[in-house]
C-alpha positions as CSV (number, residue, x, y, z in Angstrom):
1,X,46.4,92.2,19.1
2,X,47.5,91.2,22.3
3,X,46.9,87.1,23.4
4,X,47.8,85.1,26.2
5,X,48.7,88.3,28.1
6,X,52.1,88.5,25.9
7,X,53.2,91.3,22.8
8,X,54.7,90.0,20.1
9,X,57.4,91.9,17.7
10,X,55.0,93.2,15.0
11,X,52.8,94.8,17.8
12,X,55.2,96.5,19.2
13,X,56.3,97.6,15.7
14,X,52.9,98.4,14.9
15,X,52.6,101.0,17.7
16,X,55.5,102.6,17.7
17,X,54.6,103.1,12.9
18,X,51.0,104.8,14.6
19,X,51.7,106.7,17.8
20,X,55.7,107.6,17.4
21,X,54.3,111.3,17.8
22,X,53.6,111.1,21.5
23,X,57.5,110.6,22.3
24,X,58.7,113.9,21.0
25,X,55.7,116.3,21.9
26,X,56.4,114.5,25.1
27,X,59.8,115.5,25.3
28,X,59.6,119.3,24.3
29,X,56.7,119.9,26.4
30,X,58.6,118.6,29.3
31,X,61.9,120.6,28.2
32,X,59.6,124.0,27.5
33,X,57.7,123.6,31.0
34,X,61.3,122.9,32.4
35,X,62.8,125.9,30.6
36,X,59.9,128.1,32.4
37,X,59.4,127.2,35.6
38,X,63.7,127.7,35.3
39,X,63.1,131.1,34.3
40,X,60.1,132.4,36.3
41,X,60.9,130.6,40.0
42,X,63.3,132.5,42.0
43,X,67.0,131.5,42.1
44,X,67.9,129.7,45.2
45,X,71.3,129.1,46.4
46,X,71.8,126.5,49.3
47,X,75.9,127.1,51.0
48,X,76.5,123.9,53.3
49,X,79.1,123.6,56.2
50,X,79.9,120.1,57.8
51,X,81.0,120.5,61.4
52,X,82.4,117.6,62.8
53,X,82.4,116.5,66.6
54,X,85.8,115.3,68.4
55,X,85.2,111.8,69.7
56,X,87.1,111.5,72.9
57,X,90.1,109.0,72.3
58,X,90.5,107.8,76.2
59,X,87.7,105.2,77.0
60,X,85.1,106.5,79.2
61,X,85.0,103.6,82.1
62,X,88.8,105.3,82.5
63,X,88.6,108.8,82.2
64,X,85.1,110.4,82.7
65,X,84.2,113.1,80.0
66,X,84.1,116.4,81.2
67,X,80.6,116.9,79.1
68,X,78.1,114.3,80.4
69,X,75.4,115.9,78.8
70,X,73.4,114.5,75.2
71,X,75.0,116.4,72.5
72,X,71.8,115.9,70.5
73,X,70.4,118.0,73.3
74,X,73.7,120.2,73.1
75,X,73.2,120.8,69.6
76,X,69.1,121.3,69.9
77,X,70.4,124.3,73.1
78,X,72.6,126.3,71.1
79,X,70.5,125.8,68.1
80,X,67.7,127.8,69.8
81,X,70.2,130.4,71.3
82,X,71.9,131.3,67.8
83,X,69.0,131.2,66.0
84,X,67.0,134.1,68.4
85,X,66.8,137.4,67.3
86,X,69.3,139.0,69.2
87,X,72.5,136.7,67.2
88,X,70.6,137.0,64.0
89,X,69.3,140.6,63.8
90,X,73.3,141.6,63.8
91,X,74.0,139.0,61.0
92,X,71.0,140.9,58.6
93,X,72.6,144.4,59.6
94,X,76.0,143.1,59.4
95,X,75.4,141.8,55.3
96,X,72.7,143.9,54.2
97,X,70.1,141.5,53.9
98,X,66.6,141.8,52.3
99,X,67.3,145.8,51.5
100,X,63.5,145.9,49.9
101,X,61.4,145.1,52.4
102,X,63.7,147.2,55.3
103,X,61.2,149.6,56.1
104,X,58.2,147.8,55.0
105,X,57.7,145.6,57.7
106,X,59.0,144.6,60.8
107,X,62.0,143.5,61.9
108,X,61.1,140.4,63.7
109,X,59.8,138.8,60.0
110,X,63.1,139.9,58.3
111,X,65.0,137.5,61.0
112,X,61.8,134.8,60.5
113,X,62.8,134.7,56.8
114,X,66.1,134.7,57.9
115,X,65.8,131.7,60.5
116,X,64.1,129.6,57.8
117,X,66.8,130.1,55.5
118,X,68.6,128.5,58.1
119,X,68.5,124.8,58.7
120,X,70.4,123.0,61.4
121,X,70.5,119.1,61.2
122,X,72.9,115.8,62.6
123,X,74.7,114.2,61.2
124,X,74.2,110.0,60.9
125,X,76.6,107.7,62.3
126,X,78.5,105.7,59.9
127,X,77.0,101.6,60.0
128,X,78.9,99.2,61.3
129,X,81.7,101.8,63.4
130,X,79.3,100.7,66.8
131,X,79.2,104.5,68.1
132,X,76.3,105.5,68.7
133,X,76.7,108.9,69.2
134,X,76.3,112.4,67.5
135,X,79.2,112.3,64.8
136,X,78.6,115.9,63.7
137,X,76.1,117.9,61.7
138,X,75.6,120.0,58.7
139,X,74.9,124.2,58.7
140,X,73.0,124.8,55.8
141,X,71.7,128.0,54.4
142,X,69.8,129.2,51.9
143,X,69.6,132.1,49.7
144,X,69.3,133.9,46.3
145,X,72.9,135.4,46.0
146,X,75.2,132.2,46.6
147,X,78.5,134.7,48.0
148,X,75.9,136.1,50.5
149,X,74.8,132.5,51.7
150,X,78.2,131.8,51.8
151,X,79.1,134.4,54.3
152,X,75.9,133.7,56.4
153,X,76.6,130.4,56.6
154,X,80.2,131.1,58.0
155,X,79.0,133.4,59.9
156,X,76.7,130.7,61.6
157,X,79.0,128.1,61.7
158,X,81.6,130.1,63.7
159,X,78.6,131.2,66.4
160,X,78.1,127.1,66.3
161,X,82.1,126.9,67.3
162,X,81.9,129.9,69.7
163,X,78.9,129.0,71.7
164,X,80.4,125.6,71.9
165,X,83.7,126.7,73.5
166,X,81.9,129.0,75.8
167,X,79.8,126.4,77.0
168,X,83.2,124.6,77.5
169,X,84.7,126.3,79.5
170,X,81.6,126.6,81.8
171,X,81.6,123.3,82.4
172,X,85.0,122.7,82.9
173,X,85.5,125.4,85.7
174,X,82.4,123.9,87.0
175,X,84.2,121.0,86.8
176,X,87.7,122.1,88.7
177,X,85.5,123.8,91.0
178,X,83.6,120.6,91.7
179,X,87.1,118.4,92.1
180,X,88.8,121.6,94.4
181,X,85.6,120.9,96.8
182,X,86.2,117.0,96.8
183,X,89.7,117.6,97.3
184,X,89.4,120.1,100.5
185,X,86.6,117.4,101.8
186,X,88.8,114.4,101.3
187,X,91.7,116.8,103.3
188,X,89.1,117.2,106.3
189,X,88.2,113.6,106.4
190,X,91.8,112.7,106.1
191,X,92.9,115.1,108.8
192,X,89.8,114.0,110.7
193,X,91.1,109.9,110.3
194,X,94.5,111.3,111.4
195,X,92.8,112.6,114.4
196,X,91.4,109.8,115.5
197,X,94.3,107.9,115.1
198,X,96.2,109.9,117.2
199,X,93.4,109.8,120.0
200,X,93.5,106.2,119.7
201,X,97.8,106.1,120.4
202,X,97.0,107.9,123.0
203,X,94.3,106.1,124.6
204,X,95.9,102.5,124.1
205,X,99.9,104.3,124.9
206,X,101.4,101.5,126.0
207,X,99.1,98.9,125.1
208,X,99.1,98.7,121.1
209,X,101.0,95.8,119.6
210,X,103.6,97.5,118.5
211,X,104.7,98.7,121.8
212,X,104.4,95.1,123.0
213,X,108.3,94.6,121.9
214,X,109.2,97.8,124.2
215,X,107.3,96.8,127.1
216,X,109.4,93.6,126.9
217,X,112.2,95.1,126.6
218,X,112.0,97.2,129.8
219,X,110.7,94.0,131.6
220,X,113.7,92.3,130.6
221,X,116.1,95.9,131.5
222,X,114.2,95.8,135.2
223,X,115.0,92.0,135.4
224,X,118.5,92.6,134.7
225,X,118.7,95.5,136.4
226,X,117.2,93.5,139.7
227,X,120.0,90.4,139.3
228,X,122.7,92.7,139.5
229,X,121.1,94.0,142.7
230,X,120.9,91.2,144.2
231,X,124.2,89.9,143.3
232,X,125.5,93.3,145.1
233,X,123.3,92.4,148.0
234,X,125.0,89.2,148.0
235,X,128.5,90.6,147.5
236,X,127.5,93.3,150.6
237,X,126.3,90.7,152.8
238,X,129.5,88.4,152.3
239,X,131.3,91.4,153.2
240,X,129.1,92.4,156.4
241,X,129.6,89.2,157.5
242,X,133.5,89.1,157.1
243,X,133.9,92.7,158.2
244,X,131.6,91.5,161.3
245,X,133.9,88.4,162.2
246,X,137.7,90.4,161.9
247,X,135.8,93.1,164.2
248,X,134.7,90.4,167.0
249,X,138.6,89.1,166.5
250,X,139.6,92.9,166.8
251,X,136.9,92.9,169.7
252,X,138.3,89.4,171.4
253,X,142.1,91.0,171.1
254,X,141.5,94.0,172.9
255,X,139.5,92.3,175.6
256,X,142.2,90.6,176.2
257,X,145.0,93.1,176.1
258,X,143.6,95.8,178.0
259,X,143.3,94.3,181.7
260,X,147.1,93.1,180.8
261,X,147.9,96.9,179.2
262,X,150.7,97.5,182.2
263,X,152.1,93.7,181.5
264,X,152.0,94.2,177.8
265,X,155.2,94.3,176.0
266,X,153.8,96.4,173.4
267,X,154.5,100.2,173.3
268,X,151.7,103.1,173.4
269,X,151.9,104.0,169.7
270,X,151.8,100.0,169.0
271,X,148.6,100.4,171.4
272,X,147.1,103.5,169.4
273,X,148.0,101.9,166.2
274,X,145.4,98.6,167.3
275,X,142.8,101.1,168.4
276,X,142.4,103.4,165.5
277,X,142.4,100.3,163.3
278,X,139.3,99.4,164.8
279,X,137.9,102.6,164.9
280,X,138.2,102.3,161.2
281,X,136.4,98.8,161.5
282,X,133.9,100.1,163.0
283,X,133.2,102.6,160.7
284,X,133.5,100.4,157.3
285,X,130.5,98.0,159.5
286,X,128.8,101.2,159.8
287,X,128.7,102.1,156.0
288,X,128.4,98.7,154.9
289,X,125.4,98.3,156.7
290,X,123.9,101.5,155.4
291,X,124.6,100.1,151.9
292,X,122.8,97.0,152.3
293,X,119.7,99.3,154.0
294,X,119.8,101.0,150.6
295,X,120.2,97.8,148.6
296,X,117.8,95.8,150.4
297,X,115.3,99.1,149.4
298,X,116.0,99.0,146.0
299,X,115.4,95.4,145.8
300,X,112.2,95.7,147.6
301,X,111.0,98.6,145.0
302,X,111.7,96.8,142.0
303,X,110.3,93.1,143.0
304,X,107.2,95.7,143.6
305,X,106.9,97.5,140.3
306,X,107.6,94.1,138.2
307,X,104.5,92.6,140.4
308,X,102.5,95.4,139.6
309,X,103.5,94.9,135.9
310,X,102.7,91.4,135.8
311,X,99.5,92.1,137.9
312,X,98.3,94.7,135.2
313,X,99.4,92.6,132.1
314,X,97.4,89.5,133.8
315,X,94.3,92.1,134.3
316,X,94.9,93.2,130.4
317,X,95.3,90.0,129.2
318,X,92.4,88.4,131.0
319,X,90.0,91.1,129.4
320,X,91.0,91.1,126.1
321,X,90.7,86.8,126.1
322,X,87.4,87.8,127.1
323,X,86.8,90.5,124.4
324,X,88.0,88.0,121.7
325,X,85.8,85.0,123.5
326,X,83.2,86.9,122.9
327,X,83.9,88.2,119.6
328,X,84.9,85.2,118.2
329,X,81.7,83.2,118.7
330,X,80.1,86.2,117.3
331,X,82.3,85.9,114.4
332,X,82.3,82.1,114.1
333,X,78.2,82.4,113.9
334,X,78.3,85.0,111.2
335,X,81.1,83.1,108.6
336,X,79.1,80.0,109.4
337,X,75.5,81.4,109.3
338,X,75.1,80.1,112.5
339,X,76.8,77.0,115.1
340,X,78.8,78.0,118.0
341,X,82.6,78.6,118.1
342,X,84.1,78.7,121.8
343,X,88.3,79.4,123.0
344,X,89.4,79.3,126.7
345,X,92.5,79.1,128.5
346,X,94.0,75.5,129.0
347,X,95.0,74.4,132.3
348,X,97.9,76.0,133.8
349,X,99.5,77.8,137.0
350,X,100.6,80.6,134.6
351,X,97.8,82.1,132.3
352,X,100.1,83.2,130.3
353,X,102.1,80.8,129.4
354,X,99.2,78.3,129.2
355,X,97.9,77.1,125.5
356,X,94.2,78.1,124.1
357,X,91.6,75.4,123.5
358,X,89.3,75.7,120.7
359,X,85.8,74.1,120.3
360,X,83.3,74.2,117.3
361,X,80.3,73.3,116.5
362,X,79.2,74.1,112.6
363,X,75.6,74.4,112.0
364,X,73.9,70.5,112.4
365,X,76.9,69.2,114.1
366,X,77.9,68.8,117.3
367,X,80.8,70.4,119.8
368,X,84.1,69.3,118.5
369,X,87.6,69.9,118.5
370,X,89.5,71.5,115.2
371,X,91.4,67.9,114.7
372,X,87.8,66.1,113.8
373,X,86.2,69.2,111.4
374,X,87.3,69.3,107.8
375,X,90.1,71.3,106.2
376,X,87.4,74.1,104.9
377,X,85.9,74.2,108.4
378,X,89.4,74.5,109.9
379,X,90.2,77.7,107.5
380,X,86.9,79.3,108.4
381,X,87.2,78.8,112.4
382,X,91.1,80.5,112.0
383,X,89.3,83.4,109.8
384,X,86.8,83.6,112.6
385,X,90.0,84.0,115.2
386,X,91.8,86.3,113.3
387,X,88.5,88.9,112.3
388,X,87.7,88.5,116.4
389,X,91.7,89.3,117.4
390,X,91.2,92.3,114.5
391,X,87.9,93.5,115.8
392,X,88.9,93.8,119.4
393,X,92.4,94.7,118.6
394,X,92.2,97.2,115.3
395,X,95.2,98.3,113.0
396,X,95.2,100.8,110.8
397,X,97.1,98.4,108.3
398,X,96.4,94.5,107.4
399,X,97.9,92.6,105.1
400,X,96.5,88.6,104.4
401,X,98.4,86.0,102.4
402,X,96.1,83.8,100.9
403,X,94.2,83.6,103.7
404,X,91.6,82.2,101.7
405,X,93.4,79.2,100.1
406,X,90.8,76.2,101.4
407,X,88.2,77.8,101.2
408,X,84.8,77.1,98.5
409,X,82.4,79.5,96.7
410,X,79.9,79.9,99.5
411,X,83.0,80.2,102.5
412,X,84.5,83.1,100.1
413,X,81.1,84.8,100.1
414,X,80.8,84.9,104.0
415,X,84.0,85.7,103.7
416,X,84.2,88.3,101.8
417,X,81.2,90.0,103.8
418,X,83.9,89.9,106.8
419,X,86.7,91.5,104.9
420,X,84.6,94.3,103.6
421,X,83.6,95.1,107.1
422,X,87.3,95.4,107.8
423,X,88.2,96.8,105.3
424,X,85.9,99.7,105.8
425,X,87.9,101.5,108.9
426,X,91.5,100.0,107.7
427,X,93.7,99.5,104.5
428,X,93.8,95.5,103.7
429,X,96.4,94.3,101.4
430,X,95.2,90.5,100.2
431,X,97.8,88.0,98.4
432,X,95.3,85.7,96.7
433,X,94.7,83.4,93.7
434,X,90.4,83.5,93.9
435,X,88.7,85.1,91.9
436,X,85.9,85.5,93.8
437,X,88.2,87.1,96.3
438,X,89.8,89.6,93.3
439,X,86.0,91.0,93.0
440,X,86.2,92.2,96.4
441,X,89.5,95.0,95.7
442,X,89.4,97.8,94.4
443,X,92.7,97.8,93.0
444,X,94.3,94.7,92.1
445,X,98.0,94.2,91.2
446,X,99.3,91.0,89.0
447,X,102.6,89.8,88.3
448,X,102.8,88.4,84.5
449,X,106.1,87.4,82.8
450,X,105.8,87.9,79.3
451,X,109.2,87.2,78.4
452,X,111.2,84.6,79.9
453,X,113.3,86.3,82.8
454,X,111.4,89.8,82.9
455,X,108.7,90.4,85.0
456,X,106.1,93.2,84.8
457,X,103.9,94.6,87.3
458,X,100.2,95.2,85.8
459,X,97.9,97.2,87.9
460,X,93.9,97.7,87.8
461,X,91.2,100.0,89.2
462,X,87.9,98.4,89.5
463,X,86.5,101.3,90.9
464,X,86.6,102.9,87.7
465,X,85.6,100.2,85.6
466,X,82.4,99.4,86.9
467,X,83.5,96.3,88.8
């Protein structure tokens, strides 16, 4: 009798002295319907395949896979391809499957019965590795001879693997035939940039900075050129004027030998002597003066070609000042989200040799010279003048050395705005130590020593990192 909810020892011997029967008939019933349902069901044999999917071993942000799609979806694709009746039709004829009904009903059940043997499924991803993705999956097939759902099943597994490498290699001439037309279109718009850089020498010939160092040169060649001139001019003329005074002696002497000639003590050939020699005088005045004609020409051309030279680089230099004025307090308005920034030439009765004044006036502050703003607003109106100088006088090439040294978090963002502007039609090397500045690149290069006395060069595409 049970109390308090709790069996004691007798009971349970009690129950076990009256029903000990049940436990046996329990346990050959159980056997004998076991034995049975053994003997009567059919015999089923299940033949199991684990294929296993190659992770990639390069990390993706570096080297994109050349299959971006799902391979659940993959797997679902050829799963519907292999399993149609045209792949599994051969695989009944191939092994002689289901020889009773053949002829008793249709094809199209015979590979139904055949696709439910059949059973395709994933494979789960081992806890705790972090990859989400499909690790592989399991071919399994089912039938009543265990050799024949052996072979079915490799013959399954090895339509899996075939379909899988045709898709491959699909996708991967798709894929060289997608790079080949990014390469030929990267050619054209790098022939196309070497175009225009070839139109713009030849626009500016003469005028781009690096022909400025030629241009002096032959200024300082014509200069020379012009002082040896005149010191021939010099040399001539102290010549015409010697040559001039021995003739008027030569002139004075015969004067005053010829009414005398029949008095003279000197002989005819003496005579003859004195005249030829100043025939010859005469004729040395004559070329001399023809020579300083000449030189006083040639003088006279080249004072005109270095005044047009200084004329036209007065004219060139007085409209790109302007350009740069002007593009400066554009500039200086944009870094500094407003003010007014203003250059002009300093007194002087050369322009060019005369110095360039520079006024600003930051947003709620009035006109001022660079000596009363503050070093950050002193590094931001020179970034201002350089961008301006840049943007009226492009290069194909910059490179900035910490450029952006004094600057804060907010200046650097402004700034940055401007260097990715410039950036965009030219190829900007920047030394820096901001971070905020490092964001900007797309490559960035860092020097690290990790051993005393050897340096190594580390190197970093953001591009393809998702920076």
């Amino acid at each position: 009798m049970i109390r308090n909810g709790e069996i004691t020892a007798s009971e349970v011997k009690r129950i076990l002295r009256n029903y000990w029967w049940i436990l046996p008939i329990a346990i050959i019933g159980c056997g004998s319907l076991g034995f049975l349902l053994a003997t009567v069901l059919p015999k089923r044999y299940t033949s199991e395949t684990l294929v296993l999917v190659d992770q990639p071993t390069v990390p993706t942000e570096f080297v994109k896979p050349v299959v971006t799609e799902d391979l659940n979806h993959r797997l679902a694709s050829m799963q519907e391809q292999i399993l149609s009746r045209t792949r599994l039709q051969p695989i009944i004829e191939k092994f002689g499957l289901y020889p009773a009904l053949r002829g008793k009903v249709h094809i199209e059940e015979l590979v139904d019965r055949l696709r439910t043997a059949v059973l395709v499924k994933p494979m789960d991803a081992m806890p705790g590795t972090g990859n989400h993705s499909l690790p592989g999956f399991y071919v399994d097939v089912t039938f009543d001879n265990p050799q024949t759902a052996q072979q079915i099943c490799t013959e399954i597994t090895s339509m899996f693997m075939q379909q899988n490498t045709r898709e491959r290699e699909q996708q991967a001439t798709q894929t060289t035939s997608f790079l080949s037309d990014q390469l030929e279109e990267a050619k054209k718009k790098l022939d196309a940039q070497d175009q225009r850089l070839a139109a713009f020498k030849r626009q500016y010939l003469g005028s781009l900075p690096e022909e400025e160092q030629t241009n002096l040169n032959l200024l300082t060649s014509m200069n020379s050129q012009l002082e040896a001139n005149v010191q021939a001019l010099s040399r001539a003329q102290q010549d015409k004027a010697f040559n001039e005074s021995l003739l008027s002696q030569q002139e004075a002497n015969a004067t005053v030998l010829m009414p005398g000639a029949q008095n003279s003590s000197e002989t005819p050939d003496q005579q003859l002597n004195a005249l030829e020699d100043q025939s010859a005088l005469l004729e040395r005045r004559e070329f001399l003066r023809q020579q300083l004609a000449d030189l006083e020409a040639a003088r006279a051309s080249v004072l005109a070609v270095i005044a047009d030279i200084d004329a036209e680089s007065l004219r060139q230099f007085n409209a790109t000042f302007e350009k740069i004025a002007a593009a400066f307090g554009e500039t200086f308005a944009r870094l500094f989200n407003g003010g007014v920034g203003k250059i002009w030439l300093a007194e002087s009765s050369d322009p060019t040799l005369a110095g360039i004044e520079v006024a600003a006036q930051p947003p709620g502050k009035k006109m001022q010279s660079l000596n009363l703003l503050s070093g950050g607003e002193r590094a931001m109106t020179a970034v201002a003048l350089i961008f301006a100088i840049l943007r009226v006088r492009p290069s194909p090439f910059y490179i900035f050395d910490e450029i952006d040294a004094a600057l804060d978090e907010a200046n650097v963002g402004r700034f940055g705005g401007a260097l990715d502007e410039v950036a965009r039609s030219a190829q900007t090397i920047i030394i820096t130590h901001n971070k905020a500045t490092m964001t900007l690149a797309d490559r960035i290069y860092g020097i690290t020593m990790g051993e005393p006395g050897a340096s190594t060069v580390l190197s970093l595409a953001l591009e393809k990192v998702g920076a």
